[in-house]
C-alpha positions in Angstrom: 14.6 23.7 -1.7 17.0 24.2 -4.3 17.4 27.7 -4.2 13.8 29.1 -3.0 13.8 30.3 0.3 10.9 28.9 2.0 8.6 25.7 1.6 8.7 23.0 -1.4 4.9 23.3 -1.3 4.6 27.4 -1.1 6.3 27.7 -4.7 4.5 29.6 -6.9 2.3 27.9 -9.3 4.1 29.9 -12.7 7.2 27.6 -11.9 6.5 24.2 -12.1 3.5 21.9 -12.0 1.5 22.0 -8.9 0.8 19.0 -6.9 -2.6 18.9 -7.5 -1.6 18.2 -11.0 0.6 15.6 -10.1 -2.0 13.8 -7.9 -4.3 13.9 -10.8 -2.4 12.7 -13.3 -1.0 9.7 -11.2 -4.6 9.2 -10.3 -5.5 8.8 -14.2 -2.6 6.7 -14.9 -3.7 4.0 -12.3 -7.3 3.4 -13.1 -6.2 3.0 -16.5 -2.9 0.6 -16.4 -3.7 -3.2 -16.7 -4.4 -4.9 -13.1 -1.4 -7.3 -13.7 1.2 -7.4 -16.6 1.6 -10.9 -17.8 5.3 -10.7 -16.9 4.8 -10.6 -13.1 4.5 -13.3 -10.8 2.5 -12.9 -7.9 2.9 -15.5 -4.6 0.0 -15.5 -2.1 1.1 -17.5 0.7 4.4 -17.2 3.1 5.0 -20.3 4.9 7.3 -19.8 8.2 10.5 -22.4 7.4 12.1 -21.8 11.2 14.3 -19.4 13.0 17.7 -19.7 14.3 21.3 -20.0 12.6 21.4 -21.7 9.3 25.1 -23.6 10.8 26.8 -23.9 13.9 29.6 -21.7 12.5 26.7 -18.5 12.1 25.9 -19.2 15.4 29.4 -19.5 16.6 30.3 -15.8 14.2 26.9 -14.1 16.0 27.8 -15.1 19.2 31.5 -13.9 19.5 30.7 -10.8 17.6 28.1 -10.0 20.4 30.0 -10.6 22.8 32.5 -8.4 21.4 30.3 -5.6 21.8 29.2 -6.2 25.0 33.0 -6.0 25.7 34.2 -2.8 24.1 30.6 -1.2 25.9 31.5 -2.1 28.7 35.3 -0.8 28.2 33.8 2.5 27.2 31.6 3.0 30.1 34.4 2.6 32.3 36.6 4.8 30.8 33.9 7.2 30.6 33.7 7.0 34.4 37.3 7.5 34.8 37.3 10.6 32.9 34.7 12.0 35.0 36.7 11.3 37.9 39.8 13.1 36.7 37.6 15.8 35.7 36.0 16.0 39.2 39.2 15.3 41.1 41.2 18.4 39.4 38.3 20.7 40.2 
């Protein structure tokens, strides 16, 4: 990794700061930050609003672009096949 030839976790320990360190100190750093900072809000429920397209015209853009797809995939396979077959045919 970034010029040392092996493993990001076989470096030696004279280098940089070993991840035991790391854990450590991150460890430390949570048990002693505040639960909640009073600038964040936190929302405890989801309520499920409904599924579908928002407007005809989503539905209408969804639709055509899937069908689209569909299309060209189904283009692709058969030109696929037709390669093969002018492949096999010459042999």
């Amino acid at each position: 990794m970034l010029g040392f030839g092996g493993h990001f976790l076989t470096k030696a320990r004279r280098y940089s700061v070993t991840f035991g360190q790391l854990r450590a100190t991150r460890a430390t750093y949570r048990r002693e930050e505040d639960d909640e900072p009073a600038d964040t809000i936190s929302v405890g429920t989801l309520t499920y609003i409904g599924s579908g397209w928002l407007t005809e015209g989503d539905a209408l853009l969804a639709n055509t672009v899937a069908r689209q797809r569909r299309e060209s995939r189904r283009i692709g396979r058969e030109e696929l096949a037709h390669e093969t077959w002018l492949i096999g045919a010459a042999a």
